[in-house]
C-alpha positions as CSV (number, residue, x, y, z in Angstrom):
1,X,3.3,30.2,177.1
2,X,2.1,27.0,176.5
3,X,3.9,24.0,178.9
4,X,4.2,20.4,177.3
5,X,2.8,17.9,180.1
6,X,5.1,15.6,181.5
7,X,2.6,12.3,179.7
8,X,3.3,14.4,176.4
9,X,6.9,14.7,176.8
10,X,7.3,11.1,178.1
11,X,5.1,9.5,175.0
12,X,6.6,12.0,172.5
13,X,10.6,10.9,172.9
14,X,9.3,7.3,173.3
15,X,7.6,7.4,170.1
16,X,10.6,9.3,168.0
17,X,13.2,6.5,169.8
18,X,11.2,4.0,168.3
19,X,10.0,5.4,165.0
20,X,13.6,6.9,163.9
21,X,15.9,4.1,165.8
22,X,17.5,1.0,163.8
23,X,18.5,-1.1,166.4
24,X,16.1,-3.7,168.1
25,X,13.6,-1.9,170.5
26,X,14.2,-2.2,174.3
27,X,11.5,-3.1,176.9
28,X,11.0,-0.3,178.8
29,X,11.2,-1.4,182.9
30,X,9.7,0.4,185.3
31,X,11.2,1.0,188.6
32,X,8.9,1.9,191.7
33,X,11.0,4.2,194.5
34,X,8.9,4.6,197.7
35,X,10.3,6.9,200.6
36,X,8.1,5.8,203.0
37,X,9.9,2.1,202.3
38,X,13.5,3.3,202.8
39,X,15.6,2.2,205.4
40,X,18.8,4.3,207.5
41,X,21.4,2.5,205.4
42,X,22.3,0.8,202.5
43,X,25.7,-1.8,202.7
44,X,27.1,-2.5,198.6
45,X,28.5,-5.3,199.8
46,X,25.6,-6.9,200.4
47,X,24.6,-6.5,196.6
48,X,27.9,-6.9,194.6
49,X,31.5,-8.1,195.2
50,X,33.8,-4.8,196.0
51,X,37.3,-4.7,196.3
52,X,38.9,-3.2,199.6
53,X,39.4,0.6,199.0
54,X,42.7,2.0,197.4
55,X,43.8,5.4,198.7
56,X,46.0,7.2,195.7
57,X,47.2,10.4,196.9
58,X,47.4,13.2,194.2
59,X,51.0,14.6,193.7
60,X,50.9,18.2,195.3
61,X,54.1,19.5,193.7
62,X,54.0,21.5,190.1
63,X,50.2,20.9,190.0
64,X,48.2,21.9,193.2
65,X,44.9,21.1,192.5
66,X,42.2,24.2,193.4
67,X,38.5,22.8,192.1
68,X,37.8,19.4,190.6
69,X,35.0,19.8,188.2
70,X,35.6,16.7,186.3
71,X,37.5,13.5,187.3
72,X,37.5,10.1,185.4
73,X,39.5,6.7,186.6
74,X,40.6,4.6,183.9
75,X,42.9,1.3,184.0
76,X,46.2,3.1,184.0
77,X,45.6,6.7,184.6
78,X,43.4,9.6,186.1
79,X,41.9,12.7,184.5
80,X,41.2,15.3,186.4
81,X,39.4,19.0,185.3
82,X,40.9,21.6,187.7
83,X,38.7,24.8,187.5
84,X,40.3,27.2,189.5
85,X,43.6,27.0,187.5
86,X,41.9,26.2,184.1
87,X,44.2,22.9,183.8
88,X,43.7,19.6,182.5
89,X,45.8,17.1,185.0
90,X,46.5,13.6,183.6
91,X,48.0,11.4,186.7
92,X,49.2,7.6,186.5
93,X,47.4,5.3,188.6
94,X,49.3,5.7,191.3
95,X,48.9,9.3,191.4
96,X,51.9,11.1,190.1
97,X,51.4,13.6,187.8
98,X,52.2,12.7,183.6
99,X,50.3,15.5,181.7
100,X,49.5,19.2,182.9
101,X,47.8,21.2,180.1
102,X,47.2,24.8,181.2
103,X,46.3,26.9,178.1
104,X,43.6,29.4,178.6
105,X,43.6,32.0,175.9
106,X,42.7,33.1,172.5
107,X,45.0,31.1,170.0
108,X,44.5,28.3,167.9
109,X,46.0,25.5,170.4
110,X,44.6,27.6,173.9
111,X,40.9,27.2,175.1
112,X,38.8,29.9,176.4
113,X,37.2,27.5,178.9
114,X,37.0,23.9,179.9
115,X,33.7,22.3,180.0
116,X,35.2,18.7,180.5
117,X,38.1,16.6,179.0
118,X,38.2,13.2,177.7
119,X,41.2,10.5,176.8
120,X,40.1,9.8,172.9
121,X,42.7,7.5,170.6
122,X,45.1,8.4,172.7
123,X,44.9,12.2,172.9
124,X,43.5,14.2,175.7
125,X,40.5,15.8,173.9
126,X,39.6,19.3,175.8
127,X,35.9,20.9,174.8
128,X,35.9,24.1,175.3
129,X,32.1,25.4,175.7
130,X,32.4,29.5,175.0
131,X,34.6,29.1,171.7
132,X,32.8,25.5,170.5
133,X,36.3,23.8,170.0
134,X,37.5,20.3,170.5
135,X,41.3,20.7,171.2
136,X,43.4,17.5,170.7
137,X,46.9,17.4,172.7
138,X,49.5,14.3,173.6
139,X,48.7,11.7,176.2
140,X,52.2,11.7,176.6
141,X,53.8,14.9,176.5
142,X,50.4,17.6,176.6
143,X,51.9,18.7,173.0
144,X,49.0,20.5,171.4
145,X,47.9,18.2,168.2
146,X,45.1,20.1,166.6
147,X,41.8,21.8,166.8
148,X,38.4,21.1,165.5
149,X,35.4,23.4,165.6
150,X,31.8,22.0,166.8
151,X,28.7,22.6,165.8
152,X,27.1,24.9,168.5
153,X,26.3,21.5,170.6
154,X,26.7,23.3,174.1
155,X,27.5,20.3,175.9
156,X,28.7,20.3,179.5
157,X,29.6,17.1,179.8
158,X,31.2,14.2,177.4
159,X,31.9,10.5,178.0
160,X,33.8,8.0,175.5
161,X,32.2,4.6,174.6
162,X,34.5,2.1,172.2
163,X,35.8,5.5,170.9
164,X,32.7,7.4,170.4
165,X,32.6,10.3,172.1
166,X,29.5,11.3,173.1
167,X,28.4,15.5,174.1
168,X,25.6,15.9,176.6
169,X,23.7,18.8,176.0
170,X,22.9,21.5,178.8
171,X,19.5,22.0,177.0
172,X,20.4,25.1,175.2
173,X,19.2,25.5,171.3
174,X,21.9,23.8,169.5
175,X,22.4,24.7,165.5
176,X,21.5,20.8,164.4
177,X,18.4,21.5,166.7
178,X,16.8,20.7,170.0
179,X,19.1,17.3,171.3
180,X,20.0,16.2,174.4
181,X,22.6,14.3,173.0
182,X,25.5,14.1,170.2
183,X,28.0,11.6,169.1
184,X,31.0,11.9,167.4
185,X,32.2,8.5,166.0
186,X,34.7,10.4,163.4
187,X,36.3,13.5,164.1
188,X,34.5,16.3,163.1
189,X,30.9,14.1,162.5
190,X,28.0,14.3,165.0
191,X,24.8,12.9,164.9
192,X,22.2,14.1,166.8
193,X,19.9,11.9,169.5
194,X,16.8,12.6,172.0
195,X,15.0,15.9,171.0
196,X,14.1,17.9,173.6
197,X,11.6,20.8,174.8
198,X,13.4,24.0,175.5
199,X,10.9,25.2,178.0
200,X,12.0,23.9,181.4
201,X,10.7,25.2,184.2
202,X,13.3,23.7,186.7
203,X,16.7,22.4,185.3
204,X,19.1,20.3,187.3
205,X,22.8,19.1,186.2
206,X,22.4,15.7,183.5
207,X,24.3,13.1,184.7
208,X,26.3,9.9,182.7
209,X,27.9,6.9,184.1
210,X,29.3,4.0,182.3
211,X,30.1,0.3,182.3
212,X,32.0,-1.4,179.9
213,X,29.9,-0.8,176.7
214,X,27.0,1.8,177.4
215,X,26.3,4.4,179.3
216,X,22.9,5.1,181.0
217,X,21.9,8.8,180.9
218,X,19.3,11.1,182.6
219,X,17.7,15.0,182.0
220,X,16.0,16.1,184.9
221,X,13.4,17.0,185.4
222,X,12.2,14.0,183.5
223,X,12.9,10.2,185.1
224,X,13.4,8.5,182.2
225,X,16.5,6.6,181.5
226,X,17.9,6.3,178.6
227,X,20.8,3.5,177.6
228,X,23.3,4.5,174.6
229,X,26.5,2.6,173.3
230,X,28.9,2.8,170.1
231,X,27.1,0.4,168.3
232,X,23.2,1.0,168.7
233,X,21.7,4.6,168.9
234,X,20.0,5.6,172.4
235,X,17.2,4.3,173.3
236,X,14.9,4.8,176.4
237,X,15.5,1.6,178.7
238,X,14.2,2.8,182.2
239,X,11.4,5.2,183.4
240,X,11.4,5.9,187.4
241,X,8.1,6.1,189.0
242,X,8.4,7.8,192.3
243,X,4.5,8.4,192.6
244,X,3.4,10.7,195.5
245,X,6.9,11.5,196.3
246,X,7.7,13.8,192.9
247,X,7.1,17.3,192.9
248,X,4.4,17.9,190.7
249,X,5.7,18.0,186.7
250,X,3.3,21.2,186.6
251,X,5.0,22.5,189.5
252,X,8.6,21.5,188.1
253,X,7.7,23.3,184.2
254,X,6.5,26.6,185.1
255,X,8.3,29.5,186.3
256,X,11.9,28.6,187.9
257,X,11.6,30.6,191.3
258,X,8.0,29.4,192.1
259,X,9.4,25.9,191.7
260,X,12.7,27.1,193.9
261,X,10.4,27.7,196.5
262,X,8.0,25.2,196.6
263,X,11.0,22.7,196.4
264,X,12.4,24.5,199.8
265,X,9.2,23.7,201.7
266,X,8.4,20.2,200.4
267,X,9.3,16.7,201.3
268,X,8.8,16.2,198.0
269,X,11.8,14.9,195.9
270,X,12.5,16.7,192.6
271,X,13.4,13.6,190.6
272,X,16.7,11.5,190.0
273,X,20.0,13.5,190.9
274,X,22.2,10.5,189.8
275,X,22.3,7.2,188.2
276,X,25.6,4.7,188.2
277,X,26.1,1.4,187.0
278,X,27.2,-1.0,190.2
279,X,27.3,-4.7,188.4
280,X,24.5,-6.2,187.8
281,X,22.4,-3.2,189.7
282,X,21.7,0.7,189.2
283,X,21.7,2.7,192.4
284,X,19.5,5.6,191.6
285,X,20.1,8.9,193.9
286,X,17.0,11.5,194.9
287,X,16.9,13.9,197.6
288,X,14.2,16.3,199.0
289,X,14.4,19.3,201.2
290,X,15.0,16.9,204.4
291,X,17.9,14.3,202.8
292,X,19.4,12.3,200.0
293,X,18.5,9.0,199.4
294,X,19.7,6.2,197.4
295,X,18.0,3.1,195.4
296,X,19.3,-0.3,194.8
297,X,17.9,-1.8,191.2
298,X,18.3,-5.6,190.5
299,X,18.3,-5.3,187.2
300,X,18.0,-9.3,186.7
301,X,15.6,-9.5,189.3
302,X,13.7,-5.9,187.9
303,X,13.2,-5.2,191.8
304,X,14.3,-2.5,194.1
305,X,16.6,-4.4,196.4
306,X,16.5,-1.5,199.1
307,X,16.3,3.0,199.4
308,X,18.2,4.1,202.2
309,X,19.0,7.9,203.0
310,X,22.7,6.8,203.7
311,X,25.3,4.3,201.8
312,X,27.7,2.1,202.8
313,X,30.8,0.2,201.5
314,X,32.0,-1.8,204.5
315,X,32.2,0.4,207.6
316,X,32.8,3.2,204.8
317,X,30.1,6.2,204.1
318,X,30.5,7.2,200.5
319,X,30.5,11.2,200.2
320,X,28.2,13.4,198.0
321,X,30.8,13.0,194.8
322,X,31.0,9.3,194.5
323,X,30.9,8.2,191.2
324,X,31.0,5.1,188.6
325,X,32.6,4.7,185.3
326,X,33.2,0.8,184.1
327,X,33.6,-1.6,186.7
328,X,34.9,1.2,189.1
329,X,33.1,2.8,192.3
330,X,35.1,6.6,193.5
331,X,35.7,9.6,195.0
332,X,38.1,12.4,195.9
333,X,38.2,14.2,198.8
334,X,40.5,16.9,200.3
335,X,44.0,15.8,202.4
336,X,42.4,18.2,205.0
337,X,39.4,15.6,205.6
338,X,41.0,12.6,204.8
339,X,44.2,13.3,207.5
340,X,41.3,14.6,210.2
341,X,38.9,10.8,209.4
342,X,41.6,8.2,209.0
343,X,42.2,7.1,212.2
344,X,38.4,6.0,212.1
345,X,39.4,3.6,209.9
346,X,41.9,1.3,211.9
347,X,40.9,-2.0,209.9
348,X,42.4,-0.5,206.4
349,X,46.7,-0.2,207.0
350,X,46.7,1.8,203.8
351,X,44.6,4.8,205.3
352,X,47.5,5.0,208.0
353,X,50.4,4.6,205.7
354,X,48.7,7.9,203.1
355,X,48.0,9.8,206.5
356,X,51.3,9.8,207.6
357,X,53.0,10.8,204.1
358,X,50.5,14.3,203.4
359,X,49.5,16.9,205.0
360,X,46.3,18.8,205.4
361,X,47.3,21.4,202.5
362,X,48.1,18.7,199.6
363,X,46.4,17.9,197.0
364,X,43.0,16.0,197.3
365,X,43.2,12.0,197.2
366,X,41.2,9.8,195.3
367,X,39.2,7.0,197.2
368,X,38.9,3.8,194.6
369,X,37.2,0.4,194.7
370,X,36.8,-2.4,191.7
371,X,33.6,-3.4,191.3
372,X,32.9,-7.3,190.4
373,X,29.3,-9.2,190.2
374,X,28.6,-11.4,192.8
């Protein structure tokens, strides 16, 4: 079967964006990643002003927490997608627990699955991906509210702008069509953005990240960055031009295990694994066979500030689940690693005064830092 070149598929979505958009059309910036330019590490603070980390301990008791598959910081509390239980955890700020929905099953207010959770007008919207539902319960008391049923969108993620929830498709055939994207301003309305080709060779997770009022997005295993918001439909806004260092897109679109195993043996990178907002900059993670790396975008400047395979905030090494969502920078990791690593970090007196209140068998905590342009 015929495979849509990588030129085609690039020029193609470019050229729908701009005839079918509305809003004012965006510059498209290129950004230039060489490997051969990176360096061992990469501090934030030398970029953007970052608070001093916050350690919040999850409470352990009515709630232990088995697989975190989604997790989202806002102001004044934390959501939390527990797969291993099948629970949607809603914790204050300070990490005691508010909200546990557990409702797996077959009626009108239980799910069959949870592909990811969002806090909408004050509900705690749950998407369930194998029955198509939107399930709608109390911020306050996990009361179930009501159900709506989706249009096949088979998203796997969703993120909520100025109240517009937006559904990230996992590239599957959706019944409004071929779209990585859908929003829902209204309940029950979605409108469909970025067509897609449904014959990928390699697939890789999507990823969001937010800041204030957009979100960039990517769909490997493309490099093209795409900016959306409430107000203005999506529009591309970056391409990423690794050069040399991408797997060929010939490589990447034909059959799934030749690309598997050519990934294996190559130093190759397969093409942006994340992108998150940081201030006035974009760090932009890759990885090949050997390592992960990380990119630091100006985007005022429009220059790559520095790639480094490693990155820093202070004398602290973010881990493989970091994350940003407004003008936030996080991560969770277990009690067991955090009680074992703490002493490391004599210069912090909140790492010692968490250590000494868990154990290794509690729940995870999550690491937080506030984010402010320099």
């Amino acid at each position: 079967m015929k495979k849509v070149s990588y030129l085609t598929a690039v020029t193609f979505v470019i050229l729908t964006l701009a005839g079918c958009l509305r809003n004012n059309p965006v510059v498209v910036e290129t950004i230039d990643i060489s490997i051969n330019k990176s360096v061992a590490s990469i501090n934030l603070l030398d970029f953007e002003t970052i608070s001093k980390p916050r350690i919040i301990p999850l409470q352990t008791k009515d709630c232990l927490i088995g697989e975190i598959t989604s997790l989202k910081v806002y102001d004044d509390a934390i959501l939390i997608v527990d797969e291993m239980s099948e629970s949607v955890l809603v914790f204050d700020i300070n990490g005691s627990l508010k909200v546990k929905i557990n409702r797996c099953g077959r009626a009108e207010q239980e799910y069959l699955s949870i592909a990811d959770a969002e806090i909408y007008n004050n509900q705690i919207v749950v998407y369930d991906y194998i029955s198509q539902r939107l399930l709608c319960y109390d911020i306050s008391s996990g009361e179930y509210i009501s159900t709506l049923r989706t249009k096949a969108i088979w998203a796997d993620k969703m993120f909520n702008i100025d109240n517009t929830l937006f559904f990230v498709n996992n590239k599957s055939t959706a019944e409004m069509g071929n779209y990585c994207l859908y929003a829902m301003a209204n309940l029950g309305e979605f409108t469909p953005y970025i067509p897609f080709y449904n014959e990928y060779g390699w697939t890789l997770d999507n990823y969001s990240t937010t800041a204030d009022d957009i979100a960039l997005l990517h769909f490997p295993p493309y490099d093209t960055i795409y900016m959306a918001s409430a107000l203005e439909n999506p529009q591309v806004k970056y391409f990423v031009n690794f050069g040399k260092d991408k797997i060929d897109m010939s490589i990447l679109e034909a059959d799934p295990y030749d690309a598997i195993k050519y990934a294996t043996k190559s130093t190759q990178t397969l093409g942006i694994d994340k992108v998150a907002i940081l201030g006035k900059h974009i760090v932009i993670s890759f990885s090949n066979n050997e390592r992960n790396y990380h990119a630091v975008y100006n985007t005022t400047s429009h220059n790559v500030e520095d790639v480094a395979s490693k990155l820093f905030i202070g004398d602290i090494q973010l881990n493989h689940n970091w994350r940003t969502q407004n003008d936030k920078l996080f991560y969770h990791m277990s009690a067991l690693d955090f009680v074992r690593t703490y002493e490391a970090f004599d210069s912090y007196p909140s790492f010692q005064q968490v250590a000494q209140n868990i154990n290794e068998l509690d729940n995870p905590v999550i690491v937080l830092f506030n984010v402010k342009e320099k």
